[in-house]
Biotite code that builds the C-alpha atoms (Angstrom):
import biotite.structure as struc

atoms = struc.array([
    struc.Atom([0.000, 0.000, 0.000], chain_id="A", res_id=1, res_name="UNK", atom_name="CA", element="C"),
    struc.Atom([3.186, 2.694, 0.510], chain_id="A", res_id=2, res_name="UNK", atom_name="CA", element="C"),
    struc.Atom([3.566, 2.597, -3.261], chain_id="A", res_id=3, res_name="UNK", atom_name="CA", element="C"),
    struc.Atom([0.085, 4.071, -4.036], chain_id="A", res_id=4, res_name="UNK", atom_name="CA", element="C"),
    struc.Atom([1.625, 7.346, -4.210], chain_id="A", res_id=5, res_name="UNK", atom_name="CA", element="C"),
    struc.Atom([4.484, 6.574, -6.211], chain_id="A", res_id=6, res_name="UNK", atom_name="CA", element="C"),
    struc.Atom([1.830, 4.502, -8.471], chain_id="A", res_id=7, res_name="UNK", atom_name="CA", element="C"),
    struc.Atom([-0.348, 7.386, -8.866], chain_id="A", res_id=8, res_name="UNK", atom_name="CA", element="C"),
    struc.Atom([2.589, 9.524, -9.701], chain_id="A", res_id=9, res_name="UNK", atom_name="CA", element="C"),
    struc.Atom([4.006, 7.319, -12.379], chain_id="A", res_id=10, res_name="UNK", atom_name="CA", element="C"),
    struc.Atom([0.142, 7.001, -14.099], chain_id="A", res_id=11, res_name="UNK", atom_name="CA", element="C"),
    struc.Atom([-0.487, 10.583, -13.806], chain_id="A", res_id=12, res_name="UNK", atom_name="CA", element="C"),
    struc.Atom([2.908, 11.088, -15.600], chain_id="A", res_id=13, res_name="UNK", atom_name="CA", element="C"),
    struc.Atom([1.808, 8.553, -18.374], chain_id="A", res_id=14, res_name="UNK", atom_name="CA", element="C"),
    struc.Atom([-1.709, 10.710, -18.827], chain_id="A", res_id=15, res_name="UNK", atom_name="CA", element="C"),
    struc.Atom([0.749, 13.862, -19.272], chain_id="A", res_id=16, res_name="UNK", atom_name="CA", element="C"),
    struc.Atom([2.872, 12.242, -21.811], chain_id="A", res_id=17, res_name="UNK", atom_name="CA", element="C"),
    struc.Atom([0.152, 10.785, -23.595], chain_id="A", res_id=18, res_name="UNK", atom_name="CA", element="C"),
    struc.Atom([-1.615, 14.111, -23.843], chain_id="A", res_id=19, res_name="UNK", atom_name="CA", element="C"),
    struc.Atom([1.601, 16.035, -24.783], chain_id="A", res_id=20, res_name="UNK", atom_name="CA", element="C"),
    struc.Atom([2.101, 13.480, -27.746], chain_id="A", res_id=21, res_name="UNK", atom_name="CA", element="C"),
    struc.Atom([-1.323, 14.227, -28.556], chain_id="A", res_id=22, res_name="UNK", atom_name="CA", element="C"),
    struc.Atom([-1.175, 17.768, -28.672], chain_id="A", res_id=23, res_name="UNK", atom_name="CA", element="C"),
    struc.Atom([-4.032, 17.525, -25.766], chain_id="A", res_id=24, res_name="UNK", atom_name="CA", element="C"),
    struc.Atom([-4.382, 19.270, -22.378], chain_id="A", res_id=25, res_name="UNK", atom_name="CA", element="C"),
    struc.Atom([-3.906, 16.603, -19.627], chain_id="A", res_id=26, res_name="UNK", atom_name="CA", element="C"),
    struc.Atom([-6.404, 18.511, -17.603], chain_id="A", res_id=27, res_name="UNK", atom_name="CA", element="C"),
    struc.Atom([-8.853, 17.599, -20.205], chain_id="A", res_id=28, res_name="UNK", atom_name="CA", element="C"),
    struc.Atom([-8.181, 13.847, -18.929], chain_id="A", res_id=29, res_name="UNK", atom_name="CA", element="C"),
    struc.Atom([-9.221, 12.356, -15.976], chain_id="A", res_id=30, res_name="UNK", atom_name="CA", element="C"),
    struc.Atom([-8.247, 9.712, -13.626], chain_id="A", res_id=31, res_name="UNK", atom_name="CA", element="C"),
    struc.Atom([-10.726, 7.162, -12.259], chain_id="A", res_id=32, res_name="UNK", atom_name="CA", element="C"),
    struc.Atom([-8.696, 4.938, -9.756], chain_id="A", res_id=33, res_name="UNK", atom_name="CA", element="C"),
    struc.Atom([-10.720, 1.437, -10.463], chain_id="A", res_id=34, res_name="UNK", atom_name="CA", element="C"),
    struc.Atom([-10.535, 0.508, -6.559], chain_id="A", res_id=35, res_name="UNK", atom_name="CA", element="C"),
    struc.Atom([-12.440, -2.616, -6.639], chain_id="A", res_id=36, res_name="UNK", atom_name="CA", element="C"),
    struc.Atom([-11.375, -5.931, -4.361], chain_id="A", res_id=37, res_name="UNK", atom_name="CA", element="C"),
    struc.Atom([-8.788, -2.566, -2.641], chain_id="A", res_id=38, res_name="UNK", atom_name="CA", element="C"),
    struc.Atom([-9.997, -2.441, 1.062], chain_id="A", res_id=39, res_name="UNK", atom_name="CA", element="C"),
    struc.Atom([-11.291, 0.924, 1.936], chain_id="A", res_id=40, res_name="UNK", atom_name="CA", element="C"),
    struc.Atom([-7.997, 2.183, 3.813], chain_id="A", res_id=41, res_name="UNK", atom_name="CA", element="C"),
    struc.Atom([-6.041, 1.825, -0.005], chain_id="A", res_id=42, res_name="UNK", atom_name="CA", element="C"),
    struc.Atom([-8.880, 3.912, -1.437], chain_id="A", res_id=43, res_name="UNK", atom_name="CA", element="C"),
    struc.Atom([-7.823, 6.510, 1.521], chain_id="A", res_id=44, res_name="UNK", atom_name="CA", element="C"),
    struc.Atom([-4.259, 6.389, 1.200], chain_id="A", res_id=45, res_name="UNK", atom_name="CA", element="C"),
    struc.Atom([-4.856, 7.270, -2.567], chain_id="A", res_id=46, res_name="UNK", atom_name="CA", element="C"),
    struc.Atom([-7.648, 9.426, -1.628], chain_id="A", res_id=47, res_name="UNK", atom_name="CA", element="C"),
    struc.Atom([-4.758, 11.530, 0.713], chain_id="A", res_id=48, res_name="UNK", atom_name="CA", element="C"),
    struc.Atom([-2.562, 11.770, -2.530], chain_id="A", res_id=49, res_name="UNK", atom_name="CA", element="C"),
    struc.Atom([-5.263, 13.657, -4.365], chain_id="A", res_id=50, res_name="UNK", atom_name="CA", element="C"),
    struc.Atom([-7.305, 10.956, -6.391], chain_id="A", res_id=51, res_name="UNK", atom_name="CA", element="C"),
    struc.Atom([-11.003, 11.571, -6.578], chain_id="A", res_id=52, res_name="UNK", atom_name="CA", element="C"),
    struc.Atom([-12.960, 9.497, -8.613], chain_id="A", res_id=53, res_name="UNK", atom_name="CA", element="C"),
    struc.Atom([-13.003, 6.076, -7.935], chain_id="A", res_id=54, res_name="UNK", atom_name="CA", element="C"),
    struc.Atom([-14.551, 3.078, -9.830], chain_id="A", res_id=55, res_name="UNK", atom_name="CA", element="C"),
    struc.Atom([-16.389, 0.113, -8.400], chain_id="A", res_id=56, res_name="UNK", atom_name="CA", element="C"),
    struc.Atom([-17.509, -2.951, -9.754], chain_id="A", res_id=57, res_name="UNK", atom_name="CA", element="C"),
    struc.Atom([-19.374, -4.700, -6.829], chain_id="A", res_id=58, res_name="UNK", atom_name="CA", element="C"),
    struc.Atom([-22.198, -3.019, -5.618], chain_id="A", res_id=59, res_name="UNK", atom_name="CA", element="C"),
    struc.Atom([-22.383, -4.421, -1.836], chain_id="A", res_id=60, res_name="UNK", atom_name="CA", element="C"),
    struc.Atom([-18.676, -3.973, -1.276], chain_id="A", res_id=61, res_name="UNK", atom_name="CA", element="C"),
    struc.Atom([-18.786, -0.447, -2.639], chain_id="A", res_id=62, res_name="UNK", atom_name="CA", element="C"),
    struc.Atom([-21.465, 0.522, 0.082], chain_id="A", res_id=63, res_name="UNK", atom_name="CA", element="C"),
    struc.Atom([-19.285, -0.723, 2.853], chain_id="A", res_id=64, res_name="UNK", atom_name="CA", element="C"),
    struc.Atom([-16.577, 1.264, 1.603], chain_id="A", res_id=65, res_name="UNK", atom_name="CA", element="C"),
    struc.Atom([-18.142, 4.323, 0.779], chain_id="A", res_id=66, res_name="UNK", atom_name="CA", element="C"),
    struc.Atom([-19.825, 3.910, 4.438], chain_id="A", res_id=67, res_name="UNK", atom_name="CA", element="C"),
    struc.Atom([-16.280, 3.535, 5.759], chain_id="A", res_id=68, res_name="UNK", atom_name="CA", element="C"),
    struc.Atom([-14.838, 6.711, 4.298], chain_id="A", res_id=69, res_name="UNK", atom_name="CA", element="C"),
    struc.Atom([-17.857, 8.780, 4.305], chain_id="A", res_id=70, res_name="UNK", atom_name="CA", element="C"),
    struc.Atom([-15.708, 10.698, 6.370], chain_id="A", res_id=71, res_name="UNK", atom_name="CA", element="C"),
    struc.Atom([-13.419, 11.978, 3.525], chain_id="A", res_id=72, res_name="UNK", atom_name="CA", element="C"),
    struc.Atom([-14.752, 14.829, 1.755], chain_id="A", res_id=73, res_name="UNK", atom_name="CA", element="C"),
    struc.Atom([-15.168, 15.040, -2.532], chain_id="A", res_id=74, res_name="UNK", atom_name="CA", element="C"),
    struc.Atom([-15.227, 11.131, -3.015], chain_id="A", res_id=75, res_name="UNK", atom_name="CA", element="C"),
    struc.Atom([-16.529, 10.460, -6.604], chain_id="A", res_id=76, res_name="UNK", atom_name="CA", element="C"),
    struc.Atom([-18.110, 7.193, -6.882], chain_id="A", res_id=77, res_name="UNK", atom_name="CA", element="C"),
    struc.Atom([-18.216, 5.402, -9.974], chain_id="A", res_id=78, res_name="UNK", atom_name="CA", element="C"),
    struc.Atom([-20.001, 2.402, -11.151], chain_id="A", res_id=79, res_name="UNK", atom_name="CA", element="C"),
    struc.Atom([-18.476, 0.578, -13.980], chain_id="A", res_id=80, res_name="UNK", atom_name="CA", element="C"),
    struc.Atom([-19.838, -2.953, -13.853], chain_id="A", res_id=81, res_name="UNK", atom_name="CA", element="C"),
    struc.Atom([-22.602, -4.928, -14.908], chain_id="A", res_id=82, res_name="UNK", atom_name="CA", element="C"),
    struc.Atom([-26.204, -3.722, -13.635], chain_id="A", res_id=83, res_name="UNK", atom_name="CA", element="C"),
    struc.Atom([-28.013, -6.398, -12.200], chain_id="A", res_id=84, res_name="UNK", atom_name="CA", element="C"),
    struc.Atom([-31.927, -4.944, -12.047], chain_id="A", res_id=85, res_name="UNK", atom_name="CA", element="C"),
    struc.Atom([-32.445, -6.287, -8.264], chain_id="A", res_id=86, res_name="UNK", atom_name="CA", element="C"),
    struc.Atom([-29.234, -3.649, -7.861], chain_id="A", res_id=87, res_name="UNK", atom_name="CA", element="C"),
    struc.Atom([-30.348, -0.466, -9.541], chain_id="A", res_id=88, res_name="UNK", atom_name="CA", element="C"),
    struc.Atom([-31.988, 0.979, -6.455], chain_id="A", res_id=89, res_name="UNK", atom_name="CA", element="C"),
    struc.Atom([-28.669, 0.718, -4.765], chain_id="A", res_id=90, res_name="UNK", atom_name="CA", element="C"),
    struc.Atom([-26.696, 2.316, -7.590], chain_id="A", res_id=91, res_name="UNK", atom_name="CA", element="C"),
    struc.Atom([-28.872, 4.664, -8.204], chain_id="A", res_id=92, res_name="UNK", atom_name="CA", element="C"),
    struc.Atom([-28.882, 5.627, -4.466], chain_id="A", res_id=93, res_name="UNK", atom_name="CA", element="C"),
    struc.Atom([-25.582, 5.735, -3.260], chain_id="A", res_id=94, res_name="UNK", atom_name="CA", element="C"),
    struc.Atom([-23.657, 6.339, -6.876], chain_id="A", res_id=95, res_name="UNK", atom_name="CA", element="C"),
    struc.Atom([-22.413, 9.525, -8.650], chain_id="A", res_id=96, res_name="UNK", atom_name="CA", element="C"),
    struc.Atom([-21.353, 8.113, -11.869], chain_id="A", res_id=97, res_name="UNK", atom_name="CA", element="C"),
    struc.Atom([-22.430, 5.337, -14.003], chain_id="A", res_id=98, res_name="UNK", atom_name="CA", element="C"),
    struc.Atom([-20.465, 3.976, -17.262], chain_id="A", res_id=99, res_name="UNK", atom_name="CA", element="C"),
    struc.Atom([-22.401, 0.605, -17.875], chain_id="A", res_id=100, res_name="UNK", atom_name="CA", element="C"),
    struc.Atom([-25.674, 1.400, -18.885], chain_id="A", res_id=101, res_name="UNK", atom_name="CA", element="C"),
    struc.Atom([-26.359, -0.753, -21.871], chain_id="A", res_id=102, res_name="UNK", atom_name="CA", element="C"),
    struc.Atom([-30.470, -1.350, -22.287], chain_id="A", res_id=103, res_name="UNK", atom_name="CA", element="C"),
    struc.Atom([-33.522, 1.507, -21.643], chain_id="A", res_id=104, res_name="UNK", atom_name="CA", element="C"),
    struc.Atom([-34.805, -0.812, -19.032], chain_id="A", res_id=105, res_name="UNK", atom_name="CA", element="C"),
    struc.Atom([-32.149, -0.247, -16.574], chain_id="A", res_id=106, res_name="UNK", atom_name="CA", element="C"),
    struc.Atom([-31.822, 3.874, -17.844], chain_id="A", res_id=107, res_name="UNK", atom_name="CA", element="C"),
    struc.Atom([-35.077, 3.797, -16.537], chain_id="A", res_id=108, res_name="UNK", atom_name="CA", element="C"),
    struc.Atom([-35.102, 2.264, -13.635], chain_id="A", res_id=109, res_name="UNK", atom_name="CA", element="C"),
    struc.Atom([-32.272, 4.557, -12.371], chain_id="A", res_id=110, res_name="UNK", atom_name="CA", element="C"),
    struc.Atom([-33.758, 7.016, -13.208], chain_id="A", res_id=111, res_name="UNK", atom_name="CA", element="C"),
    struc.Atom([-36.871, 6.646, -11.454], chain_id="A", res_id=112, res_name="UNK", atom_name="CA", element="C"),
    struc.Atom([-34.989, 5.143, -8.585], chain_id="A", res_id=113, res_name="UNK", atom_name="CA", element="C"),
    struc.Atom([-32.825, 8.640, -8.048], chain_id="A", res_id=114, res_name="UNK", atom_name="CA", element="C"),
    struc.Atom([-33.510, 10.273, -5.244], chain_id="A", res_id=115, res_name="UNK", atom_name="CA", element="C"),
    struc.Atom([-35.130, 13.773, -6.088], chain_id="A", res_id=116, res_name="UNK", atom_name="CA", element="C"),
    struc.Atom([-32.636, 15.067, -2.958], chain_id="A", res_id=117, res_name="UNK", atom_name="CA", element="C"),
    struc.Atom([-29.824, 14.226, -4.998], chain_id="A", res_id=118, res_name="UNK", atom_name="CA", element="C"),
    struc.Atom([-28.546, 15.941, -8.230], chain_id="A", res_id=119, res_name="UNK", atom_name="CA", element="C"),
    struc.Atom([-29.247, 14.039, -11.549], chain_id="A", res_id=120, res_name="UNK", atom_name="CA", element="C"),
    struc.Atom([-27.158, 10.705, -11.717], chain_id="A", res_id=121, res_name="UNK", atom_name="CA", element="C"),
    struc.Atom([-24.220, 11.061, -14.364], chain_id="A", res_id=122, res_name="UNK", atom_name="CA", element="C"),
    struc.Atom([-24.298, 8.360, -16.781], chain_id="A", res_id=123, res_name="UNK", atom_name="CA", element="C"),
    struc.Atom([-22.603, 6.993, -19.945], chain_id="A", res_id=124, res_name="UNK", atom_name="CA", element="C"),
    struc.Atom([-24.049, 4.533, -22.392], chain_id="A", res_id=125, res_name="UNK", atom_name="CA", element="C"),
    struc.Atom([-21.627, 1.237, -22.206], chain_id="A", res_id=126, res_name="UNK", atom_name="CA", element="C"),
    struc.Atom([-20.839, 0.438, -26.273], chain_id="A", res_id=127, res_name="UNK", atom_name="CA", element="C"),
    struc.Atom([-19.807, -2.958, -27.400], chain_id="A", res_id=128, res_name="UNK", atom_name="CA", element="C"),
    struc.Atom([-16.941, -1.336, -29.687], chain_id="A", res_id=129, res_name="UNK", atom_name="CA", element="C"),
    struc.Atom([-16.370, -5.041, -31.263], chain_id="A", res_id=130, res_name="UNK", atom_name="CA", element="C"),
    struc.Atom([-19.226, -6.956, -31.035], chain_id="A", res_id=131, res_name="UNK", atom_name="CA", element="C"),
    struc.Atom([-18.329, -9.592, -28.365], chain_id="A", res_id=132, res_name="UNK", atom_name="CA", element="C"),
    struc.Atom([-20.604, -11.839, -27.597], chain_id="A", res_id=133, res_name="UNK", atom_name="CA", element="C"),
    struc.Atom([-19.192, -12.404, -24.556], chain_id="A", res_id=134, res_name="UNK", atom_name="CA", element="C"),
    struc.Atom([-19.138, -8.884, -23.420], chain_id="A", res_id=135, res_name="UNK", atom_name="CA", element="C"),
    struc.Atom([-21.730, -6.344, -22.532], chain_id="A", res_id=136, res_name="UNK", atom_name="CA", element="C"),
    struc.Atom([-22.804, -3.178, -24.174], chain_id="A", res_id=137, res_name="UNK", atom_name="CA", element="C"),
    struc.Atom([-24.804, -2.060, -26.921], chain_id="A", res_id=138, res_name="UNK", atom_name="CA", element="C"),
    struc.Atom([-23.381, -2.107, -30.680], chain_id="A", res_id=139, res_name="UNK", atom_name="CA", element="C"),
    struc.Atom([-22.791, 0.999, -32.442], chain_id="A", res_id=140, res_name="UNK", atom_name="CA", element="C"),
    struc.Atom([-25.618, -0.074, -35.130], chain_id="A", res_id=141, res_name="UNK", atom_name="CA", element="C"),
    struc.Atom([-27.914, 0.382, -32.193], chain_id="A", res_id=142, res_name="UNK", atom_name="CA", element="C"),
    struc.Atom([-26.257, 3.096, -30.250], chain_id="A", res_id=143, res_name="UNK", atom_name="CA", element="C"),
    struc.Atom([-28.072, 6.175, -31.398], chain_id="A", res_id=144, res_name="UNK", atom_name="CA", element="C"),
    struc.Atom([-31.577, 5.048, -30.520], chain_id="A", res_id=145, res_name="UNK", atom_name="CA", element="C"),
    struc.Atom([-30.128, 4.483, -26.823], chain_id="A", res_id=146, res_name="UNK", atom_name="CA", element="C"),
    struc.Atom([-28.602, 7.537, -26.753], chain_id="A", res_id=147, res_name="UNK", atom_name="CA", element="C"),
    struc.Atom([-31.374, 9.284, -27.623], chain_id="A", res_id=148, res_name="UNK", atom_name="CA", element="C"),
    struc.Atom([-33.770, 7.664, -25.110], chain_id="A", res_id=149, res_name="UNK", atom_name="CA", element="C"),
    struc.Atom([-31.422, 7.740, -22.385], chain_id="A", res_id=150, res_name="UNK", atom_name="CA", element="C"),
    struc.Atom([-30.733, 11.443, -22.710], chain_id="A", res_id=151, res_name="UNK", atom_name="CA", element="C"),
    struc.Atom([-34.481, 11.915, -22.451], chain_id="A", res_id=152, res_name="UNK", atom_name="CA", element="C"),
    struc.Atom([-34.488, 10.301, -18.849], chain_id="A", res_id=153, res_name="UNK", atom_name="CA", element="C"),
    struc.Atom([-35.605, 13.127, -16.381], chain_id="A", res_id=154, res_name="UNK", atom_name="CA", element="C"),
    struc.Atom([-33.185, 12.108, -13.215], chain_id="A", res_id=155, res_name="UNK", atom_name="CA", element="C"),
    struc.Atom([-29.971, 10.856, -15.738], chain_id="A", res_id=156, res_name="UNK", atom_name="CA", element="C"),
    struc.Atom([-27.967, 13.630, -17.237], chain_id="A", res_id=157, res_name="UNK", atom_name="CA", element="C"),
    struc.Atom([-25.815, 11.406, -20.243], chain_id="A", res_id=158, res_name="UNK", atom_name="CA", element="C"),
    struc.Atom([-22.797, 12.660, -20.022], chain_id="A", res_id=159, res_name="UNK", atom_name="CA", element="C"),
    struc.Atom([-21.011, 10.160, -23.039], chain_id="A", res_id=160, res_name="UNK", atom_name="CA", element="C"),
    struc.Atom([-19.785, 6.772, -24.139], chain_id="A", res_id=161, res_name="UNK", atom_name="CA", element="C"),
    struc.Atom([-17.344, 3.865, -22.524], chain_id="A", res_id=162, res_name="UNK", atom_name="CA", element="C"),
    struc.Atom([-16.501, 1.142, -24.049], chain_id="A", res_id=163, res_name="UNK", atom_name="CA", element="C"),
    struc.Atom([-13.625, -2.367, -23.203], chain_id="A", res_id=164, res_name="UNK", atom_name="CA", element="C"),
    struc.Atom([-12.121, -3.177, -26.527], chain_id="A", res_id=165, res_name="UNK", atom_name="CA", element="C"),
    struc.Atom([-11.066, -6.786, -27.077], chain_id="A", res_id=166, res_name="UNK", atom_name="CA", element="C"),
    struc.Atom([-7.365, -7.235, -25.907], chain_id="A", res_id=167, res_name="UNK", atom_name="CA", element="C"),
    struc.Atom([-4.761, -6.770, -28.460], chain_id="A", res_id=168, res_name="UNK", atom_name="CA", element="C"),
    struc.Atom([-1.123, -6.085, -28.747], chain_id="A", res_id=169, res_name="UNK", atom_name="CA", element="C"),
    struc.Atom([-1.162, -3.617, -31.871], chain_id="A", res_id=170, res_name="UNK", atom_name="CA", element="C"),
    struc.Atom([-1.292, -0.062, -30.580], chain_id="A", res_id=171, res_name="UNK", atom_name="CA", element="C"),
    struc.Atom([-2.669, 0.701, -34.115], chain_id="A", res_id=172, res_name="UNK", atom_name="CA", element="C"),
    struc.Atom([-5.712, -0.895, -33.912], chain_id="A", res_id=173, res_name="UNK", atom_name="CA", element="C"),
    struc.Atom([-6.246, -0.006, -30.936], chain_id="A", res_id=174, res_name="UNK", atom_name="CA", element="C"),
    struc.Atom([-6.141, 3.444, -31.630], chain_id="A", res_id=175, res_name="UNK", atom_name="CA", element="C"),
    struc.Atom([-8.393, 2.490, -34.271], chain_id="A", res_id=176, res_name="UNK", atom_name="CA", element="C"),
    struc.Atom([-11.062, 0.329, -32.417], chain_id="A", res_id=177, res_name="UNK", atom_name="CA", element="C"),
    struc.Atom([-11.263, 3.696, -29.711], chain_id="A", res_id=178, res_name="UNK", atom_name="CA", element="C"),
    struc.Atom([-11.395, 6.087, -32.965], chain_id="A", res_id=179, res_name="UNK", atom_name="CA", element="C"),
    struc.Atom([-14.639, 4.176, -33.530], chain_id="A", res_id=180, res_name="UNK", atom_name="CA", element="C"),
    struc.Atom([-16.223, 5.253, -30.060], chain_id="A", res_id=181, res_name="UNK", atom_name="CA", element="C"),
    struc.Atom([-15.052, 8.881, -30.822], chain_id="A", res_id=182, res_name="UNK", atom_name="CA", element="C"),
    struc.Atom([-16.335, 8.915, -34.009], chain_id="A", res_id=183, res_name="UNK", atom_name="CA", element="C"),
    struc.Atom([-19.628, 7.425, -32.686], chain_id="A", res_id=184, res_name="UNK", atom_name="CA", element="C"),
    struc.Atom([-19.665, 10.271, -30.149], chain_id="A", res_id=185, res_name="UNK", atom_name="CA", element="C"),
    struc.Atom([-19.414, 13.053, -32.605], chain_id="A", res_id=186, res_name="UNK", atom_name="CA", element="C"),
    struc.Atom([-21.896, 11.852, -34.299], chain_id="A", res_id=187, res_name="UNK", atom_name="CA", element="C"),
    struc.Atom([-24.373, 12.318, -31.461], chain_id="A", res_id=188, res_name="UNK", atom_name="CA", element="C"),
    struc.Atom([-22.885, 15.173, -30.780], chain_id="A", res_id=189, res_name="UNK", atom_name="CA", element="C"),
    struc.Atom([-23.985, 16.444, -34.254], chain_id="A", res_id=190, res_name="UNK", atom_name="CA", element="C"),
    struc.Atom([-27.333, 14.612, -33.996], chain_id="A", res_id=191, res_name="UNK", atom_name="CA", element="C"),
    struc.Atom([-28.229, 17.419, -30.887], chain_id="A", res_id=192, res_name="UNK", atom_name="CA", element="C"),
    struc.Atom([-27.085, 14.989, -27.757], chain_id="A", res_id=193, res_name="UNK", atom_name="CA", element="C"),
    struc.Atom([-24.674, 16.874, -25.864], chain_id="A", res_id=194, res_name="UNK", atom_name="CA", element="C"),
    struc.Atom([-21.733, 14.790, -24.749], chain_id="A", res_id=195, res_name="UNK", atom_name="CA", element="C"),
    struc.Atom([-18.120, 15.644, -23.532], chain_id="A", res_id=196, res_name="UNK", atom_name="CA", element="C"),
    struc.Atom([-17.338, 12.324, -21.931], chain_id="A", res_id=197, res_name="UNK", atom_name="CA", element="C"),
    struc.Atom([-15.512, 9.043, -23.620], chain_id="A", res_id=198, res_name="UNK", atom_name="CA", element="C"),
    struc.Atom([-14.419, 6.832, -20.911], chain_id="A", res_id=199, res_name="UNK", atom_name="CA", element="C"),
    struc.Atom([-12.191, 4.485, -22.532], chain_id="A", res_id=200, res_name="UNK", atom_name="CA", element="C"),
    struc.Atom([-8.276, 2.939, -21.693], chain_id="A", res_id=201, res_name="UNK", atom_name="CA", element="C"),
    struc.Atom([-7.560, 0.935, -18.789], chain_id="A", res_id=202, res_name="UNK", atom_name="CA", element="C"),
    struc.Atom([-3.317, 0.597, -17.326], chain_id="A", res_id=203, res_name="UNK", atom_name="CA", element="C"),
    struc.Atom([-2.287, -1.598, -20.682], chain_id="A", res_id=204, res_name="UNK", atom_name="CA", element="C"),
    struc.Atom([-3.924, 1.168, -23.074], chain_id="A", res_id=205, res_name="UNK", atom_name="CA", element="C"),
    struc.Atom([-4.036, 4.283, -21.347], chain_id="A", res_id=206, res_name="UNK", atom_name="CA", element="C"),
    struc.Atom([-1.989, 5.734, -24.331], chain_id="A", res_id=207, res_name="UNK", atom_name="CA", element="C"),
    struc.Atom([-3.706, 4.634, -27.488], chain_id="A", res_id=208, res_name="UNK", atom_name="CA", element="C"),
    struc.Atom([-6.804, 5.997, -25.899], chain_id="A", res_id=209, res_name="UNK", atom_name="CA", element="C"),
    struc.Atom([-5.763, 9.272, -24.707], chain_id="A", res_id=210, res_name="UNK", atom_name="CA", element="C"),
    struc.Atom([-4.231, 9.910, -28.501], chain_id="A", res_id=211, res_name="UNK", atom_name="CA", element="C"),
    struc.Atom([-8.092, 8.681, -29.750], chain_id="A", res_id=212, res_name="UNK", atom_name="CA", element="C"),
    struc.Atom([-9.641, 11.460, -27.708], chain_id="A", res_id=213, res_name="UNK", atom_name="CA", element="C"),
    struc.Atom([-10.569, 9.506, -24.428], chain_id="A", res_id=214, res_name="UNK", atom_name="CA", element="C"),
    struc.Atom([-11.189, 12.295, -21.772], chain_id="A", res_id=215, res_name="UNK", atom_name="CA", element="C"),
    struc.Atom([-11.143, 9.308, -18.697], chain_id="A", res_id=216, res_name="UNK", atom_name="CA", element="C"),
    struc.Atom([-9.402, 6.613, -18.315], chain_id="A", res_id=217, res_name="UNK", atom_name="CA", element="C"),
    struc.Atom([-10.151, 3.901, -15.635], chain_id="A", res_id=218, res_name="UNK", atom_name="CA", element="C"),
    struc.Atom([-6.708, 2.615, -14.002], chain_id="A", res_id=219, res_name="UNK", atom_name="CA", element="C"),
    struc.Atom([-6.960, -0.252, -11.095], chain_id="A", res_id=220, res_name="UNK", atom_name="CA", element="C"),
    struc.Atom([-3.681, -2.672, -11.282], chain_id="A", res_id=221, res_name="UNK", atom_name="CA", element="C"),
    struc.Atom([-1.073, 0.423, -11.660], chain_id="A", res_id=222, res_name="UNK", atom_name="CA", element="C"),
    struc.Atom([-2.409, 2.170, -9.347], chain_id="A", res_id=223, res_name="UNK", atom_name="CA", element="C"),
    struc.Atom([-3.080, -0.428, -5.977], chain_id="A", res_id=224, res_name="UNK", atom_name="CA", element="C"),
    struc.Atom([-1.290, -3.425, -7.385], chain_id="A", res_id=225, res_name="UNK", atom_name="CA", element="C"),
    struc.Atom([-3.119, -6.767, -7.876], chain_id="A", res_id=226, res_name="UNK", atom_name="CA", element="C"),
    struc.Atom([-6.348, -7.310, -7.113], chain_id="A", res_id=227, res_name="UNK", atom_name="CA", element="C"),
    struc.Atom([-7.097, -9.201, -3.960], chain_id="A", res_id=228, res_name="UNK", atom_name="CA", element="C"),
    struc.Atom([-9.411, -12.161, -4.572], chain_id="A", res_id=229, res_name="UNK", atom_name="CA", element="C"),
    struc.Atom([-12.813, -12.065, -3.740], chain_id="A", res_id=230, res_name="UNK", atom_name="CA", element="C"),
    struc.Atom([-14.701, -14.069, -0.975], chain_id="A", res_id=231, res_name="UNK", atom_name="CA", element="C"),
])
C-alpha cells in the first residue's frame, strides 16, 4: 500500500505524456482509480494523494466502503460494472457516476430510482466497440436510438460513451477500435445529444486511448497493485 503514491505519480505522468504526444491538455483527462477488491484504507491512502474518482464494480462492497470513508470529503463514486436490475436501487442511491448502462430498461429504472434530494445521476451509455458476444454493451448499429432515449431520462444527465475493446497487442488498432467510439460520439454530438465524456483505456492502453480522444481513463492494477481475490 506505501507505493500508491508513487503509483499514482508514475500514471499521472503517463496521462501527461500521452496528452503532450497528442497535442491535448492533460487537464482535459481524468483519472478514475478502479478501486475494486482494494480495502477501503487503499482507497484513503490514494484518496490523501489527491485521487477523486473512484470506480467500483461490486455493488455491496462499494457501500461498505463508501460507508467507511464517508468521512473523507469530494469522493466520486463510480459504477463501472454490470447492472443487475435487483441492484439499480442501490446504484442509483448511493452512486455519482455510471459507465455501464447498456439497455432503456435499466436507464429507466435509475432514473426513477434517483432520489429527487440528490442531483441528476451522471451516466454513460456502455458500447460494445467489437461486437463480443461475450461482453456487454450495446453495438454501435444500435447506439443512437439508446442515446437518444437515455438522454431523455428526467433524473440521468448522459454525459457520453465507454466502451472495453477486445485485448490486443497492436497499438494501431487499438487506436483504431477507440477512434470508432469517438467517431460514434461526434456523431451524437452532431445529432443534438450533448456529450463531452468518452471513458475508454484501462493501465495496458491508457496511451492509445488518450491519442483517440478519451477524456477518462479507468486505471486499477497500476495504481493499488493486484487485485485481492474475492470471498
Amino acid at each position: 500500500m506505501h507505493k500508491i503514491d508513487d503509483n499514482l505519480a508514475k500514471v499521472m505522468a503517463r496521462i501527461q505524456r500521452a496528452a503532450q504526444e497528442s497535442g491535448r491538455a492533460a487537464a482535459d483527462i481524468h483519472l478514475l482509480a478502479v478501486s475494486k477488491t482494494q480495502p477501503a484504507t487503499a482507497v484513503e491512502r490514494a484518496w490523501q494523494w489527491g485521487q477523486r474518482r473512484f470506480g467500483e464494480n461490486y455493488v455491496q462492497e462499494a457501500l461498505e466502503k463508501k460507508q467507511a470513508l464517508a468521512h473523507l470529503p469530494d469522493i466520486e463514486w463510480h459504477f463501472i460494472g454490470p447492472i443487475q436490475s435487483n441492484k439499480t436501487r442501490a446504484i442509483a442511491e448511493n452512486f455519482d457516476w455510471v459507465h455501464s448502462i447498456d439497455r432503456l430498461k435499466t436507464a429507466q429504472r435509475l432514473s426513477a430510482q434517483r432520489p429527487s434530494t440528490l442531483p441528476a445521476l451522471q451516466v454513460c451509455v456502455q458500447v460494445n466497440i467489437d461486437d463480443e458476444e461475450t461482453k456487454a454493451g450495446v453495438s454501435l448499429a444500435e447506439l443512437p436510438v439508446l442515446a437518444q432515449q437515455v438522454a431523455e431520462l428526467p433524473n440521468l444527465h448522459l454525459r457520453g460513451l465507454m466502451s472495453i475493446p477486445a485485448p490486443c497487442d497492436d497499438p494501431r488498432r487499438l487506436r483504431a477500435t477507440f477512434s470508432r467510439l469517438r467517431d460514434a460520439m461526434e456523431s451524437l454530438q452532431q445529432a443534438g445529444v450533448p456529450l463531452d465524456t468518452l471513458s475508454m483505456g484501462m493501465s495496458g492502453d491508457l496511451e492509445a486511448a488518450i491519442a483517440s480522444g478519451s477524456t477518462l481513463v479507468r486505471v486499477g492494477t497500476d495504481i493499488f497493485g493486484a487485485r485481492a481475490p474475492r470471498d
